[in-house]
N, C-alpha and C positions, 0 to 999 in steps of 0.2 A: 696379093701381087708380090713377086718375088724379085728382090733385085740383084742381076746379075753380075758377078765376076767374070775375069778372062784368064786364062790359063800363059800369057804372053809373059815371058820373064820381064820384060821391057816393065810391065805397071805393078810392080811388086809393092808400093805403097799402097793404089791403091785398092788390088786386094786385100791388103794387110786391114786398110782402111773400112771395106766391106766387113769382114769378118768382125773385126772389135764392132759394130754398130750393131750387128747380128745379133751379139751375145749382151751390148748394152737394150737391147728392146728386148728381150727374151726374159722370163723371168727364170732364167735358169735351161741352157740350152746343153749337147751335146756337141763335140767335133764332128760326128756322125748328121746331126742334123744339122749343122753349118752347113755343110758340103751339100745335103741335098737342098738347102734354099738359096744357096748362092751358085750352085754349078760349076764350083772348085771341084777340084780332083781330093781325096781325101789326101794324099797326102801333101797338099798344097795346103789345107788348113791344119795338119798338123805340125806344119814346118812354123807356118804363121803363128798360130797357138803357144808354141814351143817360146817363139820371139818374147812376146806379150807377156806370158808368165816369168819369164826373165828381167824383163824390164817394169817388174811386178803391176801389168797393168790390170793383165788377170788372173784370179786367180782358182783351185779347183778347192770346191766347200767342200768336199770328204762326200759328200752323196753322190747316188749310180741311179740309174734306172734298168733294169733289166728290159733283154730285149728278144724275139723269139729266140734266138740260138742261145739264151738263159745264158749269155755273156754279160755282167754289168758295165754300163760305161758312164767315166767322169762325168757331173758339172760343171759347166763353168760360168763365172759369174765375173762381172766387172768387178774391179779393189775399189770402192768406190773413195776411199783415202790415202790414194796413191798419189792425188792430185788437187790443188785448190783452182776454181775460175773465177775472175772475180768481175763482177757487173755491176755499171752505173749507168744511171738513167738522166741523162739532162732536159731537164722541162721547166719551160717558161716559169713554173709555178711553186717546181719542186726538186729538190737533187736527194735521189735514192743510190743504195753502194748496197750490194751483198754479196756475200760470199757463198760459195756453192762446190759440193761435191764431185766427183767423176759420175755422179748417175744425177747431176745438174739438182741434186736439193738444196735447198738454202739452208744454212748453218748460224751467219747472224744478217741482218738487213737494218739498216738507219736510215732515215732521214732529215733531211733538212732546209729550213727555207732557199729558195734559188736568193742569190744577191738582191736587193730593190735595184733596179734599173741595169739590173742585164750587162756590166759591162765586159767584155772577153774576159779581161784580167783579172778581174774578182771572181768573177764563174769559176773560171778555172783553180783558179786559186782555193776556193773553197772543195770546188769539188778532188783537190789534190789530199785537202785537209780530210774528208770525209773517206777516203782511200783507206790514209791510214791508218785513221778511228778505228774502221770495221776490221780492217788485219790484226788494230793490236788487240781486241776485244776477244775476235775470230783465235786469236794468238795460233796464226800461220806462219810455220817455220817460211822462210823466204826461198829454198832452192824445191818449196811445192808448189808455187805458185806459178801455174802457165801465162797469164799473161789478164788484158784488164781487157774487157769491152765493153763500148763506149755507144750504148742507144741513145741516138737524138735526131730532133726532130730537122726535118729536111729543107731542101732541099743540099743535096752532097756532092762532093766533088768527090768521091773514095780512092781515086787512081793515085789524087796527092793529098788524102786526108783532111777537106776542109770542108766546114762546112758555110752554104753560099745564101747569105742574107736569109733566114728563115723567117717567117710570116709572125712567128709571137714573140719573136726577139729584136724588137728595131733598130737598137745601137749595132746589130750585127753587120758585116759584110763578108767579105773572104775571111772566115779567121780558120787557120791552118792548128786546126783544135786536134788533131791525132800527133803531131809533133810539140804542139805544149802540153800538153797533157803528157805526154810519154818524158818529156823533160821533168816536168813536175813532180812524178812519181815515182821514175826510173824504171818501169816497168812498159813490155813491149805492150800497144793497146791496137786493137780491132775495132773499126770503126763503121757503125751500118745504122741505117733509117730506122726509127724506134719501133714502126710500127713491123717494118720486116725484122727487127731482131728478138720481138715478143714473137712472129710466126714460128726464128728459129729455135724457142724457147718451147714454144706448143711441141715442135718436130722434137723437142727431146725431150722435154718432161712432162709432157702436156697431155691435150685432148688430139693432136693431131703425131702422136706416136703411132709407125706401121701405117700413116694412111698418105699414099701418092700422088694425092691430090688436093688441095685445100686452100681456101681463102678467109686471109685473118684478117676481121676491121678493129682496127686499134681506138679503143676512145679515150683521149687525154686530153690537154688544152685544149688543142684540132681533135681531125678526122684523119687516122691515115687507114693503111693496110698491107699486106705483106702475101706475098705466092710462094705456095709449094708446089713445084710441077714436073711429075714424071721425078718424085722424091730429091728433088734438088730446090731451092730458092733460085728464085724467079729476080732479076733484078733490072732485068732492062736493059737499052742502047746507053744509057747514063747512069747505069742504078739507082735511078728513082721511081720503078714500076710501082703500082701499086695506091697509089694517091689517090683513094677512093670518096674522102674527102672532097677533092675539087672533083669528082660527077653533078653536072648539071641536073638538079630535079625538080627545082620552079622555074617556070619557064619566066623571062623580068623580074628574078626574082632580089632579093638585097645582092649590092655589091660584096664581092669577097676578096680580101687581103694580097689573095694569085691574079688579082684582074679579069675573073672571071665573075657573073651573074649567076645567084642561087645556087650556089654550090651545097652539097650537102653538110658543108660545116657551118653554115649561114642558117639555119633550120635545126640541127641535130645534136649537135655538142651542147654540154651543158651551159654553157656559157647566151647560148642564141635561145635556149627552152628559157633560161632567166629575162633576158631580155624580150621575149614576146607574152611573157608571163605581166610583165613589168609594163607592156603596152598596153595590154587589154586591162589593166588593172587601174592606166592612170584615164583609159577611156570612157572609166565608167562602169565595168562592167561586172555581173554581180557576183562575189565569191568570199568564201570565207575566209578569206586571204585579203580583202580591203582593212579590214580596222589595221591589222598587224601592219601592210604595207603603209600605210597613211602614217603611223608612228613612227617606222623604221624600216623602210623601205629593202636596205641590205639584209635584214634579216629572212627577207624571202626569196631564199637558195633554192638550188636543187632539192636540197633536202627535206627542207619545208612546202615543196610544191607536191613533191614527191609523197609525201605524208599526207598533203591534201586529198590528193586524187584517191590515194588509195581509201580516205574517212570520207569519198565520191562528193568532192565537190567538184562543180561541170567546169569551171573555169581549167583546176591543172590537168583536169581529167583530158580535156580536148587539147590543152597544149602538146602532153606529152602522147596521147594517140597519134595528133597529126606529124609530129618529128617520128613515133615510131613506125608508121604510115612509106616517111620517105624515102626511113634508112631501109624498110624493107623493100622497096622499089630499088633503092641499091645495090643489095643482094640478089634479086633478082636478077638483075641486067650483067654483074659479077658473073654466076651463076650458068646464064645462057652466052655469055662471048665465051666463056673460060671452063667452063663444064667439066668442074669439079665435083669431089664427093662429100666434100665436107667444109662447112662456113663456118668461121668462129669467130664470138666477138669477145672482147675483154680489153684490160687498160682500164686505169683508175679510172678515165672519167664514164665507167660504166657502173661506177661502185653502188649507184643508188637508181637506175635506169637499165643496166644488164640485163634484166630479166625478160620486163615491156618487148625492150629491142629484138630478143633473142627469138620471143614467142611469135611477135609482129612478122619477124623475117620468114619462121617457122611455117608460118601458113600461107605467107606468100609463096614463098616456093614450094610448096604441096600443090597449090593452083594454079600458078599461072608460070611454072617454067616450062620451057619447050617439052626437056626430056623426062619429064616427071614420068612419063606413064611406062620409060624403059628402065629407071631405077631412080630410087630416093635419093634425095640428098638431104642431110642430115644439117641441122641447124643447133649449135650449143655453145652456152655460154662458157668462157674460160673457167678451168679448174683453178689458173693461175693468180686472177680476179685481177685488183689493183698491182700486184708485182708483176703483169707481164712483161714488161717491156725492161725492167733491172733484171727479172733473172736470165729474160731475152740477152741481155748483154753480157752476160757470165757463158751463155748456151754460145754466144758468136766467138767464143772461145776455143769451146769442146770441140765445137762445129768444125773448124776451122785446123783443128788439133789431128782429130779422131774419125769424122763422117768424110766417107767419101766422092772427091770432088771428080766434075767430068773437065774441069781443068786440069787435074792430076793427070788424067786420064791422056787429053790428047795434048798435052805441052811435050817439049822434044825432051 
């Protein structure tokens, strides 16, 4: 599917915008096939070309292709060091910062424990600290630096940058984190839902490059998720679309954080596979996991449940089927409201469950979605894995920089 330009001098960014995204997805495109995948006039993308290369964003690699009239014509490829993004990741559990290229790869990435007890001030604080760890490491001159974006967990205010009491942060309330943080650092910051800024991370360096449709479940502390639709992010009447997390999937099920019953974060995050691991373990029930739990109870993680199941013992084996079970009953119903072509899951807390989940959803929607039988929809796990959502916040950058928006589009 091709996404189209307009020839109206009025939107000259963003065709300008079009074209650079054309030639960042391509591995090496021509201005001759610009034109015929955007529906610019050829010399509308040679005007735009011309810009780009001057403002060294693109540049031409010395190679041609020949074409039948045995004319050769340029390359051109994005500078992919024309430019630094720089992304951090704020999570109940952990503060990630990387640094990232013009074609969104990661150059250095650190992390570090979040504060104990979550207070704005120290958050912030630390995470100003880890900013400039990775620049000075990354040792990025400062006038390549576009700007910092800021994945975390919701819910968001974005129109004034704050974010509003989130469910793993309790000390939080309104804290207007896009204005201290941009204090803190000096640098301008972009501020989006973690789970929609790993989507915008797939949409540019990901599993979800070139594809128009897609839904991304983010697993970390929570449960979130992120739309791309009709090649633009999806954000909602509030831009908080996407909280796929609070889908009801037990019906009475455990209370959840949002005030809702049985949510899929109640069941599915690592955090609820431990705890019902942990129930049936003190109920008695038989698994190779009793002696260890009996001694030392926290030493039966994900990780260790997760190692169970797979040396088939029935206790994690049935935990972590029936959470894989619900989330793919979530993609399903994602799937048939929003009828996409592509599901992706990833986020650290998929690091040692990704697969279970991916395969789980896999077959559920080969069977039981509506339009299975008019075309596939394709079900994979992130390439990006535990970094989605840090480099997500370097990509809400690019994004924001370079891909073109349909608010560019119809703003006067």
């Amino acid at each position: 599917m091709r996404q189209a330009g307009t020839n109206l001098p009025k939107v000259g960014r963003y065709n300008q915008a079009v074209v650079l995204e054309r030639i960042q997805r391509a591995d090496g495109v021509t201005r001759q096939e610009i034109a015929q995948h955007t529906g610019l006039t050829p010399q509308s993308v040679s005007g735009i070309v011309r810009r780009l290369i001057d403002e060294g964003i693109v540049r031409e690699d010395g190679a041609s292709r020949e074409y039948s009239s045995g004319k050769p014509r340029t390359i051109l490829r994005i500078n992919a060091d024309a430019g630094r993004a720089i992304g951090l990741h704020l999570d109940p559990v952990e503060l990630s910062c990387v640094v990232v290229d013009l074609l969104g790869q990661p150059l250095v990435t650190q992390r570090v424990p979040t504060p104990a007890g979550a207070d704005p001030t120290e958050v912030i604080a630390a995470m100003a600290s880890l900013v400039q760890d990775v620049i000075e490491v990354a040792d990025v001159s400062p006038d390549l630096i576009l700007g910092l974006g800021l994945a975390s967990p919701g819910p968001l205010d974005q129109k004034d940058g704050v974010v509003v009491s989130p469910a793993q942060l309790s000390h939080w309330g309104r804290v207007p984190i896009t204005k201290l943080l941009s204090e803190a650092t000096g640098l301008p910051v972009t501020l989006d839902n973690d789970a929609s800024a790993a989507a915008v991370g797939e949409r540019w360096a990901g599993s979800g490059r070139g594809v128009p449709n897609f839904a991304y479940f983010f697993f970390g502390t929570g449960i979130g998720g992120g739309l791309v639709l009709n090649q633009q992010v999806y954000r909602g009447g509030s831009g908080n679309a996407g909280e796929f997390g609070h889908m009801s999937v037990v019906q009475d099920g455990l209370p959840c954080s949002c005030g809702n019953r049985g949510c899929l974060e109640t069941v599915a995050r690592p955090a609820a596979i431990v705890a019902e691991t942990h129930r049936r373990l003190q109920a008695g029930s038989a698994s190779s996991l009793a002696k260890r739990f009996n001694v030392h109870p926290t030493s039966v993680d994900i990780r260790a449940i997760d190692a169970a199941a797979i040396a088939g013992d029935p206790l994690a084996a049935g935990v972590l089927a029936q959470a894989a079970d619900y989330v793919a009953t979530a993609v399903v119903n994602v799937v048939n409201i929003i009828d996409v072509d592509l599901v992706i899951l990833g986020g650290h807390g998929s690091r040692d469950i990704g697969q279970r989940y991916t395969d789980a959803a896999a077959r559920a929607v080969a069977a039981r979605v509506m339009a299975r039988t008019i075309r596939p929809v394709e079900v994979v796990l992130s390439p990006l894995g535990a970094d989605a959502a840090v480099v997500g916040g370097a990509a809400l950058v690019l994004h924001r920089a370079y891909s073109p928006q349909l608010s560019e589009l119809l703003s006067d």
